[in-house]
N, C-alpha and C positions, 0 to 999 in steps of 0.2 A: 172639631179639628183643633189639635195642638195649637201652641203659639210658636213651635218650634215649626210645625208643617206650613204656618201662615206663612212666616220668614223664608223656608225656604221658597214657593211659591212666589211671591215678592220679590224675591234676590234672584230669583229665573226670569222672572220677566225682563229686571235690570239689565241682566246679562244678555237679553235675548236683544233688547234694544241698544245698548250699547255693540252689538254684531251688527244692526242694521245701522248704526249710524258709522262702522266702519266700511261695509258694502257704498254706502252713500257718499262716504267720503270723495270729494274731488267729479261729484257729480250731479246733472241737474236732470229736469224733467224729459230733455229729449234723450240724452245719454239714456237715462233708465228705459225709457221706451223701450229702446234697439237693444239694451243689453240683456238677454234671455236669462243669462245664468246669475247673473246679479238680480234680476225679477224675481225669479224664482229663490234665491236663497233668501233675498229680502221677507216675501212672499211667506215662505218656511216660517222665518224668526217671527211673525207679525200672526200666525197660526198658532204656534207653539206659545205667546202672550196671551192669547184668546184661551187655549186650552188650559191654564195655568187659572186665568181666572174662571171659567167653570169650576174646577176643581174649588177653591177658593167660596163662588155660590153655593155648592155644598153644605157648607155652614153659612146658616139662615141669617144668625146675626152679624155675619162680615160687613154686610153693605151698610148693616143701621150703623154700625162702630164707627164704619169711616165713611161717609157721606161725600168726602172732597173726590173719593178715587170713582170715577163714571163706570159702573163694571159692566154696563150694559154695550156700551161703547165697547169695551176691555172683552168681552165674550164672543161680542159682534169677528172680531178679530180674527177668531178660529176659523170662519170662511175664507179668510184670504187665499187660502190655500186653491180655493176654487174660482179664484179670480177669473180669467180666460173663459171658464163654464160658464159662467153668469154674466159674462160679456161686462162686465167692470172696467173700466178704461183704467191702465197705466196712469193715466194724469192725479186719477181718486188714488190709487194707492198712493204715489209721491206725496201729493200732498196730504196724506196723514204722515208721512216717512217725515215732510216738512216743514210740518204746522201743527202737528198733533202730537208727535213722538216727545219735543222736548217739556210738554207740560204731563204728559204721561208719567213722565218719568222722575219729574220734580215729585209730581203725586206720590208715586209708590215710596222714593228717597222720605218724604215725609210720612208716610205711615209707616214703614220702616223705626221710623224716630220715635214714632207715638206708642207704638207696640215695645220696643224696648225701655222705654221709660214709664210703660206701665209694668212691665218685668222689673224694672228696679227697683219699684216702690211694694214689691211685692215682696 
């Protein structure tokens, strides 16, 4: 994989959680409960993070490179979608939405950093 496709992959995820933290905006664990359509878009964005890093697992050495980003966690993700299937309580996803999402996200912002500063020394 490119260091161009890493980046975009990386900067989707960004984007993906920065959507869910505007769904989350102005809201807590029982709000989300009740809210179907915020569940679900949340839900989407937190799938589409999972699917990004699959993509990403594809190349063997991503995970040795960055060790701080949990991709197992980050892969795990792509089930969300099937949350309600698997009888996953609302409560579990919230709370990755938040407790999880804002060190996610430090994570990716800093291998983001590390990958372009190994492009500049290049």
């Amino acid at each position: 994989m490119t260091t161009e496709e890493e980046l975009l992959h990386l900067n989707n995820m960004i984007q993906e959680i920065n959507e869910i933290e505007g769904y989350a905006r102005d809201m807590d664990a029982n709000t989300f409960a009740i809210e179907d359509e915020s569940k679900a878009a949340i839900m989407g964005c937190m799938q589409r993070i999972g699917e990004a890093a699959l993509l990403l697992k594809s190349d063997n050495n991503f995970h040795d490179k960055y060790e701080h980003l949990n991709m197992e966690v980050l892969e795990r993700l792509s089930d969300a979608g099937f949350n309600e299937k698997y009888e996953i309580s609302a409560a579990m996803v919230w709370n990755i939405v938040e407790q999880d999402m804002p060190e996610i996200k430090e994570n990716l912002h800093k291998t983001i950093e590390e990958i372009q500063s190994k492009e500049d020394l290049t």
